[in-house]
CHARMM internal coordinates of N, CA and C (Angstrom, degrees):
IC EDIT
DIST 1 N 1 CA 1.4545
DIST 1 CA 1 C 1.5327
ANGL 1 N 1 CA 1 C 108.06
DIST 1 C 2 N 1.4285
ANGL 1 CA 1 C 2 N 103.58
DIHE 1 N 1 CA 1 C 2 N 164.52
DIST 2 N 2 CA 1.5989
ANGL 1 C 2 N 2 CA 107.93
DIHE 1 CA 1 C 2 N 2 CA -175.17
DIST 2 CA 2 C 1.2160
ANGL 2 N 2 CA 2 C 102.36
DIHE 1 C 2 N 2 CA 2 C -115.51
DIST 2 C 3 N 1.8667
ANGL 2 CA 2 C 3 N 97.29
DIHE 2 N 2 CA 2 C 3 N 148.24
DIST 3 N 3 CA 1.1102
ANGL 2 C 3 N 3 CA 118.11
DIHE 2 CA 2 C 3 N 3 CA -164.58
DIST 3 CA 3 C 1.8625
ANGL 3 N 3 CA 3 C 109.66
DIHE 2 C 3 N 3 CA 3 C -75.28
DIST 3 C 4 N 1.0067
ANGL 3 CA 3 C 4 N 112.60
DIHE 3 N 3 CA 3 C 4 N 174.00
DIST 4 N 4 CA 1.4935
ANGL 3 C 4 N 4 CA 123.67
DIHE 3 CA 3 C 4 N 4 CA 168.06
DIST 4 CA 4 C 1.4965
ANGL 4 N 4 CA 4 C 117.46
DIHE 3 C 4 N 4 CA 4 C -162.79
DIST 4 C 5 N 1.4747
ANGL 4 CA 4 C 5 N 112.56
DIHE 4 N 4 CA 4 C 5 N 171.60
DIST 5 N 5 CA 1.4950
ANGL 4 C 5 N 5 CA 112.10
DIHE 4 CA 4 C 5 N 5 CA 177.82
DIST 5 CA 5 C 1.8535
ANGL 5 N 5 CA 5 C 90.96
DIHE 4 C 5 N 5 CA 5 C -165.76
DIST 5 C 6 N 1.4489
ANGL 5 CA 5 C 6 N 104.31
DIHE 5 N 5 CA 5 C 6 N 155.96
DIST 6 N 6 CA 1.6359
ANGL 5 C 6 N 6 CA 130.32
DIHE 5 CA 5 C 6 N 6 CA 158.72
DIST 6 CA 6 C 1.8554
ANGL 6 N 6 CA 6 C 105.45
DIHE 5 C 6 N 6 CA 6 C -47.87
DIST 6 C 7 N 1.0869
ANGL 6 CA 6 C 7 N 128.63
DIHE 6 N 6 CA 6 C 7 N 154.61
DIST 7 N 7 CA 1.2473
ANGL 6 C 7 N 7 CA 136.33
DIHE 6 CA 6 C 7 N 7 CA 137.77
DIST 7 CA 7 C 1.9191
ANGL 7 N 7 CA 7 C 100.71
DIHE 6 C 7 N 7 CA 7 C -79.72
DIST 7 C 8 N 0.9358
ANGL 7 CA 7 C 8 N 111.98
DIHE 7 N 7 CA 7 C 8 N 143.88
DIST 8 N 8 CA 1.3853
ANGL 7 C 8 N 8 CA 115.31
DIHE 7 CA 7 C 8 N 8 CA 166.05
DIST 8 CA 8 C 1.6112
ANGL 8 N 8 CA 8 C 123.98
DIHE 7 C 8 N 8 CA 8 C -42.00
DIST 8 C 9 N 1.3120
ANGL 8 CA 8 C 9 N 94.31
DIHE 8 N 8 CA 8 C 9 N -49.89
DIST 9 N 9 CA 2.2461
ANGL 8 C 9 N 9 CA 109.02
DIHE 8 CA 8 C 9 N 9 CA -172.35
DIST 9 CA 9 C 1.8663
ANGL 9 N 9 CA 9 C 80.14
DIHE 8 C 9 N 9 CA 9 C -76.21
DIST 9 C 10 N 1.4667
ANGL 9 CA 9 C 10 N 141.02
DIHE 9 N 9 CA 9 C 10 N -39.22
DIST 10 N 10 CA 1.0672
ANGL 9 C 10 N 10 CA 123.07
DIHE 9 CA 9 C 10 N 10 CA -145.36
DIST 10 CA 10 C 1.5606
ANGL 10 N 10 CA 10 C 85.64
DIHE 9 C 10 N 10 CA 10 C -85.19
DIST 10 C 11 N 1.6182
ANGL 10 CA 10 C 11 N 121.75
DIHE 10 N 10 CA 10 C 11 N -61.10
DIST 11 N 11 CA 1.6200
ANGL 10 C 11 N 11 CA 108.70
DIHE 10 CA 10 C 11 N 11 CA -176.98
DIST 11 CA 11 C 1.3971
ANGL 11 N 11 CA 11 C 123.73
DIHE 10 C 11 N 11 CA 11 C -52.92
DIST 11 C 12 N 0.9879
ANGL 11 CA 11 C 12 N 115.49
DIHE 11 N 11 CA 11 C 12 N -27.86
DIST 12 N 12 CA 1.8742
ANGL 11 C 12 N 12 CA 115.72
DIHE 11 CA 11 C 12 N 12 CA 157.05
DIST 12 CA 12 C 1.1370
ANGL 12 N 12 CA 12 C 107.38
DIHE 11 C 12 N 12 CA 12 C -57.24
DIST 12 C 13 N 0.9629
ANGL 12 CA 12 C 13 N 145.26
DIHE 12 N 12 CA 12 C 13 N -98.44
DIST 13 N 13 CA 1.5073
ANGL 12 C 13 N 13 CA 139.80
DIHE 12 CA 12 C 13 N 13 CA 179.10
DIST 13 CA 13 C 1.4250
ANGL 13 N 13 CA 13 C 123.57
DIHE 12 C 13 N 13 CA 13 C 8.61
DIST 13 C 14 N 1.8597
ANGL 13 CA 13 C 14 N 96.89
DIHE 13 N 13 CA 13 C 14 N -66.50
DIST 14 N 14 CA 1.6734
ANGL 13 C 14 N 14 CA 139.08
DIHE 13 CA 13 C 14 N 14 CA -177.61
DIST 14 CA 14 C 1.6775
ANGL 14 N 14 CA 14 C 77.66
DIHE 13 C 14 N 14 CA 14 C -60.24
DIST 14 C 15 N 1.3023
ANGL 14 CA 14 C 15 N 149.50
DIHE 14 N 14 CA 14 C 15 N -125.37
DIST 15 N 15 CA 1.4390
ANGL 14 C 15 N 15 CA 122.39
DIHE 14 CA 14 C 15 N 15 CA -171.54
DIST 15 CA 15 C 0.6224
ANGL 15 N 15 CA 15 C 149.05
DIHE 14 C 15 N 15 CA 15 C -46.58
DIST 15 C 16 N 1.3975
ANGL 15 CA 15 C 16 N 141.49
DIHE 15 N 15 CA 15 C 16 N -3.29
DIST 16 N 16 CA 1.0461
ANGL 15 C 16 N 16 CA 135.93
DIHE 15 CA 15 C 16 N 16 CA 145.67
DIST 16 CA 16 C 1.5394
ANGL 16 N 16 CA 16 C 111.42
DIHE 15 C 16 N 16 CA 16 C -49.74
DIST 16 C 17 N 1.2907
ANGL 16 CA 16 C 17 N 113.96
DIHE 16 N 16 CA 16 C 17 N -36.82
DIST 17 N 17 CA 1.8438
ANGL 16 C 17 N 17 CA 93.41
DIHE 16 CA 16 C 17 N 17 CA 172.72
DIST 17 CA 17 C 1.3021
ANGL 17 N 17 CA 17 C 122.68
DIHE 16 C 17 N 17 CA 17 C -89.87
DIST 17 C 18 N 1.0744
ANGL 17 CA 17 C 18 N 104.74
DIHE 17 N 17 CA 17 C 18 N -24.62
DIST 18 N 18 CA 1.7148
ANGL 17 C 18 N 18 CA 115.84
DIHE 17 CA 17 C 18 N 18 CA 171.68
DIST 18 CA 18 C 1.7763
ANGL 18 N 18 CA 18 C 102.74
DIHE 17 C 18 N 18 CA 18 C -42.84
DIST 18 C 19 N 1.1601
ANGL 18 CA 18 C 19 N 118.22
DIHE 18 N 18 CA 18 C 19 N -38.59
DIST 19 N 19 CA 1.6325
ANGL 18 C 19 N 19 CA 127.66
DIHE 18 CA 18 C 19 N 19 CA -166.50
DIST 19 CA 19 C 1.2063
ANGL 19 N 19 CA 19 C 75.48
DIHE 18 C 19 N 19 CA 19 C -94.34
DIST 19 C 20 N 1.1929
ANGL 19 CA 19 C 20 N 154.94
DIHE 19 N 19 CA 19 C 20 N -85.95
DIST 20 N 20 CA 1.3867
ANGL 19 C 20 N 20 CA 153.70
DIHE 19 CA 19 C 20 N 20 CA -143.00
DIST 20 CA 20 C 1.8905
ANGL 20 N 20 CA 20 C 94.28
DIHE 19 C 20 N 20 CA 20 C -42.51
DIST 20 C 21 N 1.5052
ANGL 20 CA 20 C 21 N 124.84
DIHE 20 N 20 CA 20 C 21 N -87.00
DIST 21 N 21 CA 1.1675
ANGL 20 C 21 N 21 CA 118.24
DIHE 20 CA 20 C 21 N 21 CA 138.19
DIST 21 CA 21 C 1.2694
ANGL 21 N 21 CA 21 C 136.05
DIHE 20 C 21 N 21 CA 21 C 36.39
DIST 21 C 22 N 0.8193
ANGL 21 CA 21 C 22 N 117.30
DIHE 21 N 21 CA 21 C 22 N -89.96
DIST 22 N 22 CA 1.7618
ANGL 21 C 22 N 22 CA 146.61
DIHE 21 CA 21 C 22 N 22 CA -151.49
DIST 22 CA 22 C 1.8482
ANGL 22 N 22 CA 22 C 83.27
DIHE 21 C 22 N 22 CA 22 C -101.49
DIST 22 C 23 N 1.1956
ANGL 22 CA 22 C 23 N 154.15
DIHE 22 N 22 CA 22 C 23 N -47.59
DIST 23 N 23 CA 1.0919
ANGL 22 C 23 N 23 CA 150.02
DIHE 22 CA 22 C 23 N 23 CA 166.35
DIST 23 CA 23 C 1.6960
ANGL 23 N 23 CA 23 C 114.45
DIHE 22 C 23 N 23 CA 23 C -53.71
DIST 23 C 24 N 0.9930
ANGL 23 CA 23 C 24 N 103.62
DIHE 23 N 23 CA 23 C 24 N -32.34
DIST 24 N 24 CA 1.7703
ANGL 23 C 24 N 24 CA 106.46
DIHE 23 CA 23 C 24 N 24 CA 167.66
DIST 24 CA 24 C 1.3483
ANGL 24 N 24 CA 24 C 106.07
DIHE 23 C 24 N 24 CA 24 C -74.56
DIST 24 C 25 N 1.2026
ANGL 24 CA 24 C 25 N 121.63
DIHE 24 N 24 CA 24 C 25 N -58.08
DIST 25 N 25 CA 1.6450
ANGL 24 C 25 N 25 CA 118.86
DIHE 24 CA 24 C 25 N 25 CA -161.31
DIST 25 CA 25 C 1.5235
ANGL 25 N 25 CA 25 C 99.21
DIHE 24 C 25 N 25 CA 25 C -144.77
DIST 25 C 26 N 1.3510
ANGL 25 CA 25 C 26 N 118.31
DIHE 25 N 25 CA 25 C 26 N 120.58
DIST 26 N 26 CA 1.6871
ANGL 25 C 26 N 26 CA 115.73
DIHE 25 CA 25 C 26 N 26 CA 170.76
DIST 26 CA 26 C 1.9069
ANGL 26 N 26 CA 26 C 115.29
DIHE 25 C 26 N 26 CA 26 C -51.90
DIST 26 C 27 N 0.9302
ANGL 26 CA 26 C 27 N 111.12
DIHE 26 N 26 CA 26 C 27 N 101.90
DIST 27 N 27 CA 1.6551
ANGL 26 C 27 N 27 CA 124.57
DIHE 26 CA 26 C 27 N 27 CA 134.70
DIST 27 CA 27 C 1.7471
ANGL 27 N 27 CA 27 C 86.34
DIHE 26 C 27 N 27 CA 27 C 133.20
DIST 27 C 28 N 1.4256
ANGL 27 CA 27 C 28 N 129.38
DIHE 27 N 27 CA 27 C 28 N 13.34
DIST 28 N 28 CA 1.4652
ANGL 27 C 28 N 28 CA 127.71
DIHE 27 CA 27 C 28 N 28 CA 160.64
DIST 28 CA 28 C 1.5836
ANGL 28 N 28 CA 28 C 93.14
DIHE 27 C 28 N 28 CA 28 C -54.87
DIST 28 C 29 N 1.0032
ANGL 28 CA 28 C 29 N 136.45
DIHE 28 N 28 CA 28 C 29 N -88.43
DIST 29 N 29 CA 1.7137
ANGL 28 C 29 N 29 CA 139.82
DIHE 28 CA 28 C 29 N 29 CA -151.62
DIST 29 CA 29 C 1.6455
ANGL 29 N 29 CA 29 C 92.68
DIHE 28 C 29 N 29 CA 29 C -37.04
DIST 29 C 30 N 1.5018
ANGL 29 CA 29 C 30 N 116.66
DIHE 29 N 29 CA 29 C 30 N -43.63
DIST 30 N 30 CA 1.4726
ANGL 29 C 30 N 30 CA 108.24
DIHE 29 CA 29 C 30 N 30 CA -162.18
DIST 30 CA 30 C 1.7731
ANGL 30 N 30 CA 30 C 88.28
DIHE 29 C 30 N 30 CA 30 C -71.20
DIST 30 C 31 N 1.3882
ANGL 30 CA 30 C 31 N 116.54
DIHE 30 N 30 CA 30 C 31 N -62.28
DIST 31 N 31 CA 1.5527
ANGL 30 C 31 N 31 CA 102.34
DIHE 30 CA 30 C 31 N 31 CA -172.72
DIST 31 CA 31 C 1.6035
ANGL 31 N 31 CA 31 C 127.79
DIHE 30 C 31 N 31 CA 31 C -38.30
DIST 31 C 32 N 1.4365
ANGL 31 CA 31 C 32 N 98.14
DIHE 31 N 31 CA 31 C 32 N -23.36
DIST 32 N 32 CA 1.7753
ANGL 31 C 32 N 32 CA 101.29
DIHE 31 CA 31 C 32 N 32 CA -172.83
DIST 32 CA 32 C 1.8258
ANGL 32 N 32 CA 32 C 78.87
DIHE 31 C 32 N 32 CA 32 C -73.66
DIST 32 C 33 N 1.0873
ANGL 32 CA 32 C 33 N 106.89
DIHE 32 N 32 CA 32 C 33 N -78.19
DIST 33 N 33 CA 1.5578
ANGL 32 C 33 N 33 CA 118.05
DIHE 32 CA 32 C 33 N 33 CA -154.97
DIST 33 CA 33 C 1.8667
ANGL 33 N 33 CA 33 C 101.83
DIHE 32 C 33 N 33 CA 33 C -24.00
DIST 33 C 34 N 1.4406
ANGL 33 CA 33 C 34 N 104.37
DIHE 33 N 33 CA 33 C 34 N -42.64
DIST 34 N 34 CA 1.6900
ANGL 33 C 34 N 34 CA 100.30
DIHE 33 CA 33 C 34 N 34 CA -169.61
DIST 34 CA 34 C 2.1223
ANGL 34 N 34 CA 34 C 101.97
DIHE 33 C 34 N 34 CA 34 C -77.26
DIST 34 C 35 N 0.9982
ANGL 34 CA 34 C 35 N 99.60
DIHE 34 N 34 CA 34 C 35 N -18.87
DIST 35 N 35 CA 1.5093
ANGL 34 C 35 N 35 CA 104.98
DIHE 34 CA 34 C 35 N 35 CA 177.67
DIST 35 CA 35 C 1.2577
ANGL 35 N 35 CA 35 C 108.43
DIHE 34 C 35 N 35 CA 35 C -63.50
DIST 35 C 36 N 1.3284
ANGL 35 CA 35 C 36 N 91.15
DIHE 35 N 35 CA 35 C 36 N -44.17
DIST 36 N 36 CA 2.0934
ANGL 35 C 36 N 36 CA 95.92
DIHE 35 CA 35 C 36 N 36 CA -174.15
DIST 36 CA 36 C 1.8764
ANGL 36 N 36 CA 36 C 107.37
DIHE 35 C 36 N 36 CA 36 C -70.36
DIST 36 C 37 N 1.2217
ANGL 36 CA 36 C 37 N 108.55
DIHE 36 N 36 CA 36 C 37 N -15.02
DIST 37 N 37 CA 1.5069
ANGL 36 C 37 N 37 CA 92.92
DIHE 36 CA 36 C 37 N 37 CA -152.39
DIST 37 CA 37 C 2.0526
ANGL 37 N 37 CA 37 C 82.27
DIHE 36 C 37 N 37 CA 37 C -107.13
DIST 37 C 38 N 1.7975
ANGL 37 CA 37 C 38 N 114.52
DIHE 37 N 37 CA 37 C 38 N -15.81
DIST 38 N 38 CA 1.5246
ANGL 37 C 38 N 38 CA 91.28
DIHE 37 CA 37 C 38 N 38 CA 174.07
DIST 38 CA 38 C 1.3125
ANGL 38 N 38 CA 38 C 100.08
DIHE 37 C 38 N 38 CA 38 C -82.71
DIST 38 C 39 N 0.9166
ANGL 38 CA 38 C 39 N 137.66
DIHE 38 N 38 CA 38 C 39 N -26.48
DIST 39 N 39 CA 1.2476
ANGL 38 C 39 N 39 CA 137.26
DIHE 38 CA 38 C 39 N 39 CA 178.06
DIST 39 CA 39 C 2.1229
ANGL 39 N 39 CA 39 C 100.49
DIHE 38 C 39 N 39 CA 39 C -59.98
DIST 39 C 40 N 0.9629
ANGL 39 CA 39 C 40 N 126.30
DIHE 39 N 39 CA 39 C 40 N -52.09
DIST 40 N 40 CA 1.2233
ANGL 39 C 40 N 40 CA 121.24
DIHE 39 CA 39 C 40 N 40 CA -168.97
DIST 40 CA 40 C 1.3269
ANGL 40 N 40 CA 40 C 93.78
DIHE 39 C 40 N 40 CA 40 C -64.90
DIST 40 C 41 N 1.1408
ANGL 40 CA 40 C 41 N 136.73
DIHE 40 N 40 CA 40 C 41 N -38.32
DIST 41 N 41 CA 1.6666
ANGL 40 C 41 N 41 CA 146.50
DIHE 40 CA 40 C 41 N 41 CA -159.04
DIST 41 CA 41 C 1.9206
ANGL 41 N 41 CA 41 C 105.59
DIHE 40 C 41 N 41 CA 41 C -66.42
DIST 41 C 42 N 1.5103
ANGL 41 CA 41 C 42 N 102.29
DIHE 41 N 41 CA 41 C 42 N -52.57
DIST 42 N 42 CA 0.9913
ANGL 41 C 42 N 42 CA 123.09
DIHE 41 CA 41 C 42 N 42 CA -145.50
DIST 42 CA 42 C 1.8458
ANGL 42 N 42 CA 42 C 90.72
DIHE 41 C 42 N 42 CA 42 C -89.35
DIST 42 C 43 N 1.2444
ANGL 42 CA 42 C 43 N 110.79
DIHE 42 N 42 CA 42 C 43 N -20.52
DIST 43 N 43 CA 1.7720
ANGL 42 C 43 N 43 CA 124.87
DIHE 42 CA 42 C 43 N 43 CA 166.93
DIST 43 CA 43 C 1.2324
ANGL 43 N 43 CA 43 C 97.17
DIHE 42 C 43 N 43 CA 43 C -61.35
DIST 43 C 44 N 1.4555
ANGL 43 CA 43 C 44 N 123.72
DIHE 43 N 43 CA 43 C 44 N -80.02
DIST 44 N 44 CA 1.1702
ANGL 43 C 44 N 44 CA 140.15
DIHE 43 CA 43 C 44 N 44 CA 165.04
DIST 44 CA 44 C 1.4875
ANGL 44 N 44 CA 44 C 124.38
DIHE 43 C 44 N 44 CA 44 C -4.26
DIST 44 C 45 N 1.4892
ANGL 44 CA 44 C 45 N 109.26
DIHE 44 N 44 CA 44 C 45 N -73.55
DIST 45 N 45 CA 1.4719
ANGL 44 C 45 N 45 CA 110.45
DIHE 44 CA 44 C 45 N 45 CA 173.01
DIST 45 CA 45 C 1.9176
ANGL 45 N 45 CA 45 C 113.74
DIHE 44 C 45 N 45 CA 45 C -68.04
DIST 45 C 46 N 0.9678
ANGL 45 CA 45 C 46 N 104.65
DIHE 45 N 45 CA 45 C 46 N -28.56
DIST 46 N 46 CA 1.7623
ANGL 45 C 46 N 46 CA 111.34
DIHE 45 CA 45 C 46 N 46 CA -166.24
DIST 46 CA 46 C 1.8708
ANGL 46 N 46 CA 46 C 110.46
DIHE 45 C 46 N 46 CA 46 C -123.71
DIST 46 C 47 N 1.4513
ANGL 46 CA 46 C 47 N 96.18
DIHE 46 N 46 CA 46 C 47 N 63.00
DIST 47 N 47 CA 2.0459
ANGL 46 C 47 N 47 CA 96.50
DIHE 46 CA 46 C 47 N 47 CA -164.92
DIST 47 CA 47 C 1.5146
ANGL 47 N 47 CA 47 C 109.21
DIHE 46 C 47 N 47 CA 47 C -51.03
DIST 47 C 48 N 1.3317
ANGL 47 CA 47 C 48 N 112.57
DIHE 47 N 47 CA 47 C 48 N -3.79
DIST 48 N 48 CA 1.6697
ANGL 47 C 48 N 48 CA 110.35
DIHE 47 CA 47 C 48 N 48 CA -175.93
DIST 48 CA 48 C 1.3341
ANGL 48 N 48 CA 48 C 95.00
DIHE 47 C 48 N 48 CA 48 C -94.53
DIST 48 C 49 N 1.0845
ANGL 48 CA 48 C 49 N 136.66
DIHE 48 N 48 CA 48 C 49 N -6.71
DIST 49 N 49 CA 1.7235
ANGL 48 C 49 N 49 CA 102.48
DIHE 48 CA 48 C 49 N 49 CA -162.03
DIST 49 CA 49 C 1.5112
ANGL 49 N 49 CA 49 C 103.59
DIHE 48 C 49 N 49 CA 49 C -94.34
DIST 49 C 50 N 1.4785
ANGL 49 CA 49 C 50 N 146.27
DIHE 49 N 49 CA 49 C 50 N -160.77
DIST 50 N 50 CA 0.8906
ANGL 49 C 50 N 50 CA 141.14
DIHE 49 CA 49 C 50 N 50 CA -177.32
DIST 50 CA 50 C 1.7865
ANGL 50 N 50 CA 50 C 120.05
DIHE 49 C 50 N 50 CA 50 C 68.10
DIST 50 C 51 N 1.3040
ANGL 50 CA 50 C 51 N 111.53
DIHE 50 N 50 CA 50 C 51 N 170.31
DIST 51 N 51 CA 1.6313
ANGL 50 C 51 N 51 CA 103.58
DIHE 50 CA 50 C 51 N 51 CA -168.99
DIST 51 CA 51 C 1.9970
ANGL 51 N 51 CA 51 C 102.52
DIHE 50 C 51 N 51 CA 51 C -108.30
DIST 51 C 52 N 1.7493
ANGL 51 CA 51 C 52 N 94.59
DIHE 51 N 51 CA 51 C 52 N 121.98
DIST 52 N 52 CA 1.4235
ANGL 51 C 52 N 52 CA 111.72
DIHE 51 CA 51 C 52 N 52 CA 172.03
DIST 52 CA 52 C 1.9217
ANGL 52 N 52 CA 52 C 112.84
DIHE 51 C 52 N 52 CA 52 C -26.85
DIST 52 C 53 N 1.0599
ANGL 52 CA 52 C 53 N 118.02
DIHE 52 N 52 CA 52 C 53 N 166.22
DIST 53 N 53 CA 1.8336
ANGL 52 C 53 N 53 CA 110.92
DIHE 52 CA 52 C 53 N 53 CA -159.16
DIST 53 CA 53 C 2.0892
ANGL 53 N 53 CA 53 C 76.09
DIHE 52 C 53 N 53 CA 53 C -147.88
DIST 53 C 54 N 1.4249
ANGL 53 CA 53 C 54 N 89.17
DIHE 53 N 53 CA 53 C 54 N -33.34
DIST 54 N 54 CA 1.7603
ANGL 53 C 54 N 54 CA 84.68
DIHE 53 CA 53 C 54 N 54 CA -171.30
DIST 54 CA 54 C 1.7638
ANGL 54 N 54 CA 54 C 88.88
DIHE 53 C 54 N 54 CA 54 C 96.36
DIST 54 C 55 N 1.5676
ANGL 54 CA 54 C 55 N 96.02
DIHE 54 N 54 CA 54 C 55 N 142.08
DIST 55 N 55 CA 1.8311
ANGL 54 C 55 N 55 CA 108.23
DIHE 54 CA 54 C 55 N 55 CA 164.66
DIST 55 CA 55 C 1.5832
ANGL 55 N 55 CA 55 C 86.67
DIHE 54 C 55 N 55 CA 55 C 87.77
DIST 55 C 56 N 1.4585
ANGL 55 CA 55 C 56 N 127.17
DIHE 55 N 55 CA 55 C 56 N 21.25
DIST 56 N 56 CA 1.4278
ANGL 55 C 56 N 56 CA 109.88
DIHE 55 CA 55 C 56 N 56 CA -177.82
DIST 56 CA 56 C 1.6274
ANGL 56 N 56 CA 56 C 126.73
DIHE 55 C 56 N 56 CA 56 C 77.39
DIST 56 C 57 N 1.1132
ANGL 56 CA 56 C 57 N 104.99
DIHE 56 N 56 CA 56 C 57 N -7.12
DIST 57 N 57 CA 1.7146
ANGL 56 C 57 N 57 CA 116.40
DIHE 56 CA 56 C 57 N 57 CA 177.52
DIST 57 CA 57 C 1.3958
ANGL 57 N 57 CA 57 C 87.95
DIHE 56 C 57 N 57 CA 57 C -80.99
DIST 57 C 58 N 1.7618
ANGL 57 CA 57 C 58 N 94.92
DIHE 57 N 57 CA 57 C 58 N 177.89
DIST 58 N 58 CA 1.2333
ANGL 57 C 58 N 58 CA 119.64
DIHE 57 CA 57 C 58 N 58 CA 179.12
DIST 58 CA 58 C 1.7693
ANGL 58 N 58 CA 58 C 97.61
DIHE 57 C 58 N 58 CA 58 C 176.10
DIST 58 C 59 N 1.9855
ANGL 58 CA 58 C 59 N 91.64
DIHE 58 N 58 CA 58 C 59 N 134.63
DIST 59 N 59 CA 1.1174
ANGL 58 C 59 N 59 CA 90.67
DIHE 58 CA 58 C 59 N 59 CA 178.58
DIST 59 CA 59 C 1.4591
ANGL 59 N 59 CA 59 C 103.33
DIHE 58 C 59 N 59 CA 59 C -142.37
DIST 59 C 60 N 1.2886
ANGL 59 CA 59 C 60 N 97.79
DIHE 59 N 59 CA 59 C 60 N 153.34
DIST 60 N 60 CA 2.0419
ANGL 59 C 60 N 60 CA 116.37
DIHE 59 CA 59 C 60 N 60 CA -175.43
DIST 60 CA 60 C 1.6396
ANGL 60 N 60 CA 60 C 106.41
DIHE 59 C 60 N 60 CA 60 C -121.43
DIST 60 C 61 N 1.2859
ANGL 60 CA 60 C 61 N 129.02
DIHE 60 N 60 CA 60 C 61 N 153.70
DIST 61 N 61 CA 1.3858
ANGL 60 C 61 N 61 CA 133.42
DIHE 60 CA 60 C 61 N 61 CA 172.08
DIST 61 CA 61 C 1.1209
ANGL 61 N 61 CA 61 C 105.04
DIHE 60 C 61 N 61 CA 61 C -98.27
DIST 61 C 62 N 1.6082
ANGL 61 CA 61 C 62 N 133.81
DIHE 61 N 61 CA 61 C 62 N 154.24
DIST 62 N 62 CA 1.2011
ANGL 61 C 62 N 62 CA 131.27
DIHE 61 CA 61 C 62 N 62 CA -178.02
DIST 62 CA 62 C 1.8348
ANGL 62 N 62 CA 62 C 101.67
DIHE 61 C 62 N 62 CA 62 C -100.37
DIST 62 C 63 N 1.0677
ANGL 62 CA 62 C 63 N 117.70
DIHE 62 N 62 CA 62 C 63 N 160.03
DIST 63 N 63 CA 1.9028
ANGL 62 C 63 N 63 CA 138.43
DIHE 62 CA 62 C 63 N 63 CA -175.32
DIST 63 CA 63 C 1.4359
ANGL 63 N 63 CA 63 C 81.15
DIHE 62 C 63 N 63 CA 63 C -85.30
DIST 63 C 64 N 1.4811
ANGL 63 CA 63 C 64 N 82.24
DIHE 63 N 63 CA 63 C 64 N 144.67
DIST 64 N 64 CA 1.4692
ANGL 63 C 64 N 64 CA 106.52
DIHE 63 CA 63 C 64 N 64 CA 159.97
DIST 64 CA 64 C 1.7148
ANGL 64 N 64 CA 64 C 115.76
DIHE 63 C 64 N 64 CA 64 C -96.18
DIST 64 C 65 N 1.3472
ANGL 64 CA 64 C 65 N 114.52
DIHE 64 N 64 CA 64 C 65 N 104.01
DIST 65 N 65 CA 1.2451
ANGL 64 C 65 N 65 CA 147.38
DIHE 64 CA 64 C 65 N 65 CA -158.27
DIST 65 CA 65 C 1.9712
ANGL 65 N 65 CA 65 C 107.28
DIHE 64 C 65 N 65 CA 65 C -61.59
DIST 65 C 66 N 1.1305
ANGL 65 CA 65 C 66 N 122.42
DIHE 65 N 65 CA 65 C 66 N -35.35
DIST 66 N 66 CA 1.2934
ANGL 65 C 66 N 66 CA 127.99
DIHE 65 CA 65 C 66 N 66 CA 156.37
DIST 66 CA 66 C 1.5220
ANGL 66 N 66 CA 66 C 111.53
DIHE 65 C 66 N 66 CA 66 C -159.88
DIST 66 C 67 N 1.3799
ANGL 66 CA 66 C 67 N 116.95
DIHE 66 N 66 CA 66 C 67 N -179.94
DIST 67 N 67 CA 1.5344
ANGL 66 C 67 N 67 CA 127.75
DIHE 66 CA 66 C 67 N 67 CA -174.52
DIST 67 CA 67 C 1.7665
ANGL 67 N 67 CA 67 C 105.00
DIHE 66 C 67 N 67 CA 67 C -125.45
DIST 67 C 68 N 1.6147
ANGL 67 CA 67 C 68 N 77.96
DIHE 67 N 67 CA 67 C 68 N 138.73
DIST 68 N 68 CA 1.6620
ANGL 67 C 68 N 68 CA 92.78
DIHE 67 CA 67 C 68 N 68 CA 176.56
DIST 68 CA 68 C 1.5994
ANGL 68 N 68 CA 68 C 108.16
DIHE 67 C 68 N 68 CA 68 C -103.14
END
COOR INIT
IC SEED 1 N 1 CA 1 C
IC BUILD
């Protein structure tokens, strides 16, 4: 499997909404957080899927996992 990592400004962000989140409704921040990481998973196993960024990146948005 392939590796990955945060940019710094991008994992700030990535919590910063998770808290944003999780301040509306208890365990939203945790649902974003697990969205982000099947989504990182699912990069991982399948490096083509998702939309080209250019420079070899590639990026996908994660589903919103249920509604409050």
């Amino acid at each position: 499997m392939i590796g990955y990592r945060f940019l710094p400004p991008a994992e700030t962000e990535m919590i910063e909404a998770a808290v944003f989140y999780e301040a509306k409704s208890e365990g939203l921040g945790l649902d974003f957080l697990d969205g982000v990481q099947h989504v990182v998973d699912t990069l991982r196993e399948h490096p083509r899927l998702g939309q080209s960024v250019g420079g070899g990146f590639r990026q996908a948005v994660p589903r919103a996992s249920r509604s409050r």
